[in-house]
Biopython code that builds the backbone (N, CA, C, O; Angstrom):
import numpy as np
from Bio.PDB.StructureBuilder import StructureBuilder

atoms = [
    (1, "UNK", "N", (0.807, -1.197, 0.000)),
    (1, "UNK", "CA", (0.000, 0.000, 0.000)),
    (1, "UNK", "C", (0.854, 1.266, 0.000)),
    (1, "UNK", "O", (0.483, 2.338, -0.479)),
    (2, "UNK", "N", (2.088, 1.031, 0.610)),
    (2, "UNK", "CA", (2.645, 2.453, 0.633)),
    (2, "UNK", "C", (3.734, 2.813, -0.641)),
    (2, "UNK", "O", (4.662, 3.583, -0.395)),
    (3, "UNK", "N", (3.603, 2.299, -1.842)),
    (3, "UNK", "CA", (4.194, 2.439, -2.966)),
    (3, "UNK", "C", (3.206, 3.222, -3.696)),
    (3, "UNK", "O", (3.368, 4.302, -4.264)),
    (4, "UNK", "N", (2.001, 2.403, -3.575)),
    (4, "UNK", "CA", (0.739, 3.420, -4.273)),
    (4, "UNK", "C", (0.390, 4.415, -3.568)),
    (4, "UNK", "O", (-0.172, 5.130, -4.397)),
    (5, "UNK", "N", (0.332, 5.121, -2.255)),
    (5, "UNK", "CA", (0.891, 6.579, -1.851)),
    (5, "UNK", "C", (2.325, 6.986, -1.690)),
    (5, "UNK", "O", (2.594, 7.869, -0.876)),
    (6, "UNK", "N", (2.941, 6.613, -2.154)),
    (6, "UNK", "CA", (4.142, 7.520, -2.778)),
    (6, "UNK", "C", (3.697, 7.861, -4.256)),
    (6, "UNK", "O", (3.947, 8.936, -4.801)),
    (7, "UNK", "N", (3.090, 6.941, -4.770)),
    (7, "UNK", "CA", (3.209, 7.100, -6.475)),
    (7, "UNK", "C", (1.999, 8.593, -6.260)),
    (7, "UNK", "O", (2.015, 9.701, -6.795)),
    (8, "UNK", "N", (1.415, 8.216, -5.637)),
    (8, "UNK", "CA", (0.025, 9.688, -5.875)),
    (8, "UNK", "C", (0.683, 10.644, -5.122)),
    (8, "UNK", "O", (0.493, 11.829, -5.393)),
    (9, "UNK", "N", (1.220, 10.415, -4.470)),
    (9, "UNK", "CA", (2.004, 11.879, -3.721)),
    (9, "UNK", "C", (2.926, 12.758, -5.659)),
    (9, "UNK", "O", (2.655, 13.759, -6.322)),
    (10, "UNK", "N", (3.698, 11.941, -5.762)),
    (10, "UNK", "CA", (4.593, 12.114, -6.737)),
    (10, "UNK", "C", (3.790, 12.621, -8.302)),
    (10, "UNK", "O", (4.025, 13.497, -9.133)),
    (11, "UNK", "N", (3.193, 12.004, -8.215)),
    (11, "UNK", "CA", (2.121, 12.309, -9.590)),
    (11, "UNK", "C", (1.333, 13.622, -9.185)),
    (11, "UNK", "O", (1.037, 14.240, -10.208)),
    (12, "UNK", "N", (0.908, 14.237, -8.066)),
    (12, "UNK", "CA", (0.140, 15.092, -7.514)),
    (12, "UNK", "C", (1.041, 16.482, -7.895)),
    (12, "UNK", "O", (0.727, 17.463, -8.569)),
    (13, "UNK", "N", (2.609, 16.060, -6.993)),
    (13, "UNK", "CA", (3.175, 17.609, -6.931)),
    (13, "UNK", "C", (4.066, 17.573, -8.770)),
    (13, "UNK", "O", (4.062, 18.633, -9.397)),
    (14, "UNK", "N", (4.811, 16.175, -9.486)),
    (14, "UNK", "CA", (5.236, 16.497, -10.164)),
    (14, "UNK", "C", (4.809, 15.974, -11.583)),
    (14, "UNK", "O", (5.457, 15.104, -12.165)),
    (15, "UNK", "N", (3.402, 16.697, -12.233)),
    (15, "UNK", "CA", (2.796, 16.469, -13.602)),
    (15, "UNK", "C", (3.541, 16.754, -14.664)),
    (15, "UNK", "O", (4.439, 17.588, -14.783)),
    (16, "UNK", "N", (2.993, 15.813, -15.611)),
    (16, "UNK", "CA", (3.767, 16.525, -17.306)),
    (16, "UNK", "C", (4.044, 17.680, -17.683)),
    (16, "UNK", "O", (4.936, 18.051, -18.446)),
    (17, "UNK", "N", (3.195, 18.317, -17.088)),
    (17, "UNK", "CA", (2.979, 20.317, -17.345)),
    (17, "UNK", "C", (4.165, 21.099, -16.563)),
    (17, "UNK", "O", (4.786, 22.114, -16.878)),
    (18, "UNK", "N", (4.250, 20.254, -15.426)),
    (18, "UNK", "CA", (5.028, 20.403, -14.383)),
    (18, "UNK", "C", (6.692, 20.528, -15.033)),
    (18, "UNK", "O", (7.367, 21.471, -15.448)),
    (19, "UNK", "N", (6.937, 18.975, -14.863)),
    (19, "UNK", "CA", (8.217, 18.852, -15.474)),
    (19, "UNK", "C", (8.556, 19.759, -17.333)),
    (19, "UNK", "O", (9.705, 19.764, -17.774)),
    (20, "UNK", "N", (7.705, 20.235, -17.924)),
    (20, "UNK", "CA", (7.894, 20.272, -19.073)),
    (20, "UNK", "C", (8.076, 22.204, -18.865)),
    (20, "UNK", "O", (8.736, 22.967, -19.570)),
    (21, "UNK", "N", (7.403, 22.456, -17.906)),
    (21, "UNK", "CA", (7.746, 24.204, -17.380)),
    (21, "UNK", "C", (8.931, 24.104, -16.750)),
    (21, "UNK", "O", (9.582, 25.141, -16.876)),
    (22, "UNK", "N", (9.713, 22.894, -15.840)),
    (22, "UNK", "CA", (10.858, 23.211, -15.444)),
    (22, "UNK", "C", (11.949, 22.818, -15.998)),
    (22, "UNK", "O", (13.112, 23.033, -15.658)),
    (23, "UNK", "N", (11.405, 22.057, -17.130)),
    (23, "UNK", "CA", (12.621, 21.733, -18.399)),
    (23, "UNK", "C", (12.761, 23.591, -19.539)),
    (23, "UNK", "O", (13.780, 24.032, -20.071)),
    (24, "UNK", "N", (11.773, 24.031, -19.539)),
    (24, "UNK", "CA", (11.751, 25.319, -19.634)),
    (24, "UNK", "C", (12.272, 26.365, -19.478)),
    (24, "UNK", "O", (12.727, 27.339, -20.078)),
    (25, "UNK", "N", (12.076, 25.872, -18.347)),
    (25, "UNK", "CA", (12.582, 27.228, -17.178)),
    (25, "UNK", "C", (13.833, 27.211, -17.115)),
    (25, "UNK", "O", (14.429, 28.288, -17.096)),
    (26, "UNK", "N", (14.540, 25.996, -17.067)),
    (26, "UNK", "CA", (16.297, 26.233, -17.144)),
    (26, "UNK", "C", (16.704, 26.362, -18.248)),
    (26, "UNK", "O", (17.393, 27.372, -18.386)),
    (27, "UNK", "N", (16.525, 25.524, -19.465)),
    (27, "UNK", "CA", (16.966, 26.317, -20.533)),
    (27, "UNK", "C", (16.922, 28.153, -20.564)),
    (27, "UNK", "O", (17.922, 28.867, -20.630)),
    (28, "UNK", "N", (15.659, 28.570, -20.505)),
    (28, "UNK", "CA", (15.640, 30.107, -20.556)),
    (28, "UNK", "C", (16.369, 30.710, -19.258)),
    (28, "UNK", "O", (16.624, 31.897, -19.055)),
    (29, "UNK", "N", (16.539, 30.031, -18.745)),
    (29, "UNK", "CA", (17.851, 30.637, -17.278)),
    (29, "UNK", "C", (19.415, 30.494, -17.949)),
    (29, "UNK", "O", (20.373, 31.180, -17.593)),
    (30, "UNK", "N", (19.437, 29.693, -18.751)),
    (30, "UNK", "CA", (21.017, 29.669, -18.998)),
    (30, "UNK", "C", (20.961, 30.681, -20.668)),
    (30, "UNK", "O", (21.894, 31.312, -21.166)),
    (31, "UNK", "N", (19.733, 30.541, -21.130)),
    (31, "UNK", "CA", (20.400, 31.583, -22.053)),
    (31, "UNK", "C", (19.779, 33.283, -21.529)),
    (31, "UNK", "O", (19.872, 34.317, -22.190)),
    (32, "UNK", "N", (19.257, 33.140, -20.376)),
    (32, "UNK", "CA", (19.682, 34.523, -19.779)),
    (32, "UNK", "C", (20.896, 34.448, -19.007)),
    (32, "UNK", "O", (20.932, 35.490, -18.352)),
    (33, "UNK", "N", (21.653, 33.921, -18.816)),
    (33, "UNK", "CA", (23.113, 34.096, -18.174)),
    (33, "UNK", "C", (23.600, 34.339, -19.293)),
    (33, "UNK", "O", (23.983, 35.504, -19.392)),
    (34, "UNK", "N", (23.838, 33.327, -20.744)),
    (34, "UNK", "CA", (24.256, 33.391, -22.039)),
    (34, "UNK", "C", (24.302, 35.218, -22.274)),
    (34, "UNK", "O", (25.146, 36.113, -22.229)),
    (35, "UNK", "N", (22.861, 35.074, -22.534)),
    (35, "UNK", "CA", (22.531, 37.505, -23.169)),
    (35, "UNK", "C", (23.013, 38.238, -22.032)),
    (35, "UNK", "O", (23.817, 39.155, -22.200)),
    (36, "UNK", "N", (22.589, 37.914, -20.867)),
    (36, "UNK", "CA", (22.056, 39.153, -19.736)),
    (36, "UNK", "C", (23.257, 38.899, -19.102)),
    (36, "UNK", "O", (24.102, 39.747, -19.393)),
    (37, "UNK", "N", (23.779, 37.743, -18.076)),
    (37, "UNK", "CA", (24.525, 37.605, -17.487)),
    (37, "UNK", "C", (25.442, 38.558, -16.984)),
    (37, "UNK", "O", (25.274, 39.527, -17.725)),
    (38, "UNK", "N", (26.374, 38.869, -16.100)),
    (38, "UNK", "CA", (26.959, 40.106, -15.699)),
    (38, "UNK", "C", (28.465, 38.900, -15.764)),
    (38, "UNK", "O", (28.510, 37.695, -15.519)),
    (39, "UNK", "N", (29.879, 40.168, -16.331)),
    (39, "UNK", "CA", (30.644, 39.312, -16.091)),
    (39, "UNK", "C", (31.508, 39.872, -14.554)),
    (39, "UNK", "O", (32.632, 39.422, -14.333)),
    (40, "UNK", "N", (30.873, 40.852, -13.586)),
    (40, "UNK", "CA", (31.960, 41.066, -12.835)),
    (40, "UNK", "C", (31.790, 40.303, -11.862)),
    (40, "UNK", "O", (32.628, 40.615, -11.016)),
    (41, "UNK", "N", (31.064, 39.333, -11.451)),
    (41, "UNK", "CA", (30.941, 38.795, -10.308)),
    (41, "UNK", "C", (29.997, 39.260, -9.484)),
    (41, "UNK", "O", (29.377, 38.492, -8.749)),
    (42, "UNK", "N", (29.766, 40.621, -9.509)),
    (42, "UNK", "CA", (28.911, 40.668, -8.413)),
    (42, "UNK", "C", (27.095, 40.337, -8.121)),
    (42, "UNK", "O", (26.441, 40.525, -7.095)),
    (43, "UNK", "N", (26.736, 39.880, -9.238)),
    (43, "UNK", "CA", (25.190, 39.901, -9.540)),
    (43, "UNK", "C", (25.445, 37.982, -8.825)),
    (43, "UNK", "O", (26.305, 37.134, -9.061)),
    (44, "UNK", "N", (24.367, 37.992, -8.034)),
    (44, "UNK", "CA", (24.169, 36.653, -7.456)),
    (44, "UNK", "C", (23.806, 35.894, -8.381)),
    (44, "UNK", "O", (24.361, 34.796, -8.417)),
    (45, "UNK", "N", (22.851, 36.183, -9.348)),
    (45, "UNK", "CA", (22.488, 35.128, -9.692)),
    (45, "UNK", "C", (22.640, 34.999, -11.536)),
    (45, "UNK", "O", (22.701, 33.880, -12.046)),
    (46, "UNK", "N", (22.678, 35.993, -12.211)),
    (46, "UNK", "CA", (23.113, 36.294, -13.197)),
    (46, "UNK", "C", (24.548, 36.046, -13.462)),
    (46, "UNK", "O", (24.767, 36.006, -14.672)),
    (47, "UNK", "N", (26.049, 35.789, -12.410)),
    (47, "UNK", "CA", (27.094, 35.501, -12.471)),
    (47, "UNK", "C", (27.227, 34.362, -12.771)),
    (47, "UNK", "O", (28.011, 34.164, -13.699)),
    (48, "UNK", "N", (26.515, 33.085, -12.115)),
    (48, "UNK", "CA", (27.005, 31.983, -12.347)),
    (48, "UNK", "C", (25.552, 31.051, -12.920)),
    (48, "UNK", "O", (24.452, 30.984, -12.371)),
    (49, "UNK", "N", (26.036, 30.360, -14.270)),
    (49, "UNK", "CA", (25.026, 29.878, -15.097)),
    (49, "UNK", "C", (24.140, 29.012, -14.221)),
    (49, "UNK", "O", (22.954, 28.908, -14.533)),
    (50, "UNK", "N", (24.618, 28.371, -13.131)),
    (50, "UNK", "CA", (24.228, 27.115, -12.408)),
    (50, "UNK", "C", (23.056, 27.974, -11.688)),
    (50, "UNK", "O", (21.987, 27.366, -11.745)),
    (51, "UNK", "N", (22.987, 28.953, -11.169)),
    (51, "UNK", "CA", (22.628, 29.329, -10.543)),
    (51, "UNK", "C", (21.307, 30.396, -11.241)),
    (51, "UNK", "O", (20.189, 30.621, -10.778)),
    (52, "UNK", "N", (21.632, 30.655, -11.880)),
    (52, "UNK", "CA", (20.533, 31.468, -13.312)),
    (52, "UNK", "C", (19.357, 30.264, -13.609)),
    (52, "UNK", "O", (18.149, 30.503, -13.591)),
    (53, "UNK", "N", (19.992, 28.834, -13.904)),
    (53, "UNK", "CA", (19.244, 27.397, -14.171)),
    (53, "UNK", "C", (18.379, 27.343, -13.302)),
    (53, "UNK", "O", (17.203, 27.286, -13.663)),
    (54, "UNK", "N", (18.764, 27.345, -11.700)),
    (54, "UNK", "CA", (18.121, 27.024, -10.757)),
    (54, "UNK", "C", (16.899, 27.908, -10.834)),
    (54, "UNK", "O", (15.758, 27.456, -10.932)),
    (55, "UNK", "N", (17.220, 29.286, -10.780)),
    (55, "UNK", "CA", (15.758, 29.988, -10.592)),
    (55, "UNK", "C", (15.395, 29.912, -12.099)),
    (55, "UNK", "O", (14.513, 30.722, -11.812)),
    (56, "UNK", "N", (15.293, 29.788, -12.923)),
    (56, "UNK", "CA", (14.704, 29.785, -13.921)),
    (56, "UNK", "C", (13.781, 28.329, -13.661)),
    (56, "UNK", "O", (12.638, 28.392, -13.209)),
    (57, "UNK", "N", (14.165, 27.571, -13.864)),
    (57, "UNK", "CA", (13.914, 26.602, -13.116)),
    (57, "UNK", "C", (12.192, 26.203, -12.097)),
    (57, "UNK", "O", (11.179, 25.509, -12.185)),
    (58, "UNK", "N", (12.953, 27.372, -11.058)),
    (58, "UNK", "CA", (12.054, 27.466, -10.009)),
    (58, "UNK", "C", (10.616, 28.428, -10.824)),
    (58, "UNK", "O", (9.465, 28.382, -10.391)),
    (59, "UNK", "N", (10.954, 29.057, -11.771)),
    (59, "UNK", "CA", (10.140, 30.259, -12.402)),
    (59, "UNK", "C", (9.296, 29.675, -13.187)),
    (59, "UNK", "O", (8.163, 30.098, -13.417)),
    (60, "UNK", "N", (9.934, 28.371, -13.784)),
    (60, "UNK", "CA", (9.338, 27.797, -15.220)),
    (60, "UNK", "C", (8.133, 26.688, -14.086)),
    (60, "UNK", "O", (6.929, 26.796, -14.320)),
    (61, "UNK", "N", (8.597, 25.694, -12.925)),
    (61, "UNK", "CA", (7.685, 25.004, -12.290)),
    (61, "UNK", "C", (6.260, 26.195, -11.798)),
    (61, "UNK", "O", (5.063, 26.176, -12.086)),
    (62, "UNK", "N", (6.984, 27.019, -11.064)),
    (62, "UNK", "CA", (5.822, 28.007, -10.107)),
    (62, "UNK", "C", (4.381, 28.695, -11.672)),
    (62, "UNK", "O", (3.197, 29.013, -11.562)),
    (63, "UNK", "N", (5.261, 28.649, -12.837)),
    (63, "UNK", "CA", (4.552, 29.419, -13.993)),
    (63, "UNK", "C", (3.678, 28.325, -14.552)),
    (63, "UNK", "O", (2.522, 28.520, -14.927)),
    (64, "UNK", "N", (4.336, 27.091, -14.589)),
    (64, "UNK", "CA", (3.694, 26.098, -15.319)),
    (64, "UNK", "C", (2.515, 25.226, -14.132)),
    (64, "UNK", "O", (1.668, 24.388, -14.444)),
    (65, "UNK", "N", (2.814, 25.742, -12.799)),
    (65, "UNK", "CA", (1.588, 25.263, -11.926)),
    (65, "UNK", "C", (0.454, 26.196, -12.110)),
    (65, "UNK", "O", (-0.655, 25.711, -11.884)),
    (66, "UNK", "N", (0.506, 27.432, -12.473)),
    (66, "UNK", "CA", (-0.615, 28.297, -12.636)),
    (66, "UNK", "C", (-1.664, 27.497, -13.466)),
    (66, "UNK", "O", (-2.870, 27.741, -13.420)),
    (67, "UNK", "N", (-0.966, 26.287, -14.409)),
    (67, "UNK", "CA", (-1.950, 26.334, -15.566)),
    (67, "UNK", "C", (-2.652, 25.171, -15.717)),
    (67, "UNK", "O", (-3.097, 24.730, -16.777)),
    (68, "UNK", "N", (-2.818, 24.233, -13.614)),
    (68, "UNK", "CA", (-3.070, 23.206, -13.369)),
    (68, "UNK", "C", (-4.753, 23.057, -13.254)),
    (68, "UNK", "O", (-5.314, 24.101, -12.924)),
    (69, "UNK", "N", (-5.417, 22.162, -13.433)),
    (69, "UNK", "CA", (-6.831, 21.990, -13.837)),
    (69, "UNK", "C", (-7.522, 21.868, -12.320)),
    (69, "UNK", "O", (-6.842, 21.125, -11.613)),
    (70, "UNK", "N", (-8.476, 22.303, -11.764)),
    (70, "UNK", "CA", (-9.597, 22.194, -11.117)),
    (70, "UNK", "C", (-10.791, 21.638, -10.382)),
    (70, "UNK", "O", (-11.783, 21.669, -11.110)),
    (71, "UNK", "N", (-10.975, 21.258, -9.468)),
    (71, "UNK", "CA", (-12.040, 19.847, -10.146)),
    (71, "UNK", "C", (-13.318, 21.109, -9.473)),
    (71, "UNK", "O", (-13.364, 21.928, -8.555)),
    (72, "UNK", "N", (-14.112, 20.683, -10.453)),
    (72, "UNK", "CA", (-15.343, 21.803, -9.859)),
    (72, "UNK", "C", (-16.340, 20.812, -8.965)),
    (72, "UNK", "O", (-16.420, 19.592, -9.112)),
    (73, "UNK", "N", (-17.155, 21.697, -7.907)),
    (73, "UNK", "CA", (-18.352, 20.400, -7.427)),
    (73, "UNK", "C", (-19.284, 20.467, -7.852)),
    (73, "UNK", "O", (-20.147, 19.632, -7.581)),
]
sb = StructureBuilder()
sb.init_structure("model")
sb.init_model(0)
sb.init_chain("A")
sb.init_seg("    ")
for serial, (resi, resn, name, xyz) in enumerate(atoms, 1):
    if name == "N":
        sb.init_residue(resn, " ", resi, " ")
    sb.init_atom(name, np.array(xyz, "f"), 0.0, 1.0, " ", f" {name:<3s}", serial, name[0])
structure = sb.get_structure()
């Protein structure tokens, strides 16, 4: 029983829509480090590509949950 609540836990927080906004989201994080990026070091997150990925990342999941379905009663 507790494989089939892990599997619905897992299916709940991470959907197709899900993963496919945070496959998204890092690509467009590394080619904003690529254009935008700063080269002096001091920009936190724009300095280092790894780190541009991550929130992009985080931007592309949080954007692509907006566009999760409903159940009406």
């Amino acid at each position: 029983m507790e494989k089939k609540s892990e599997s619905n836990i897992f299916k709940k927080y991470f959907r197709l829509i899900n993963i496919i906004g945070l496959v998204i989201g890092i690509i467009l994080g590394y080619i904003y480090y690529i254009k935008v990026g700063c080269n002096s070091g001091s920009c936190p997150i724009t300095s280092n590509p790894w780190m541009s990925m991550i929130w992009g990342g985080i931007l592309g999941y949080l954007v692509s949950d907006l566009f999760k379905k409903t159940k009406e009663n």
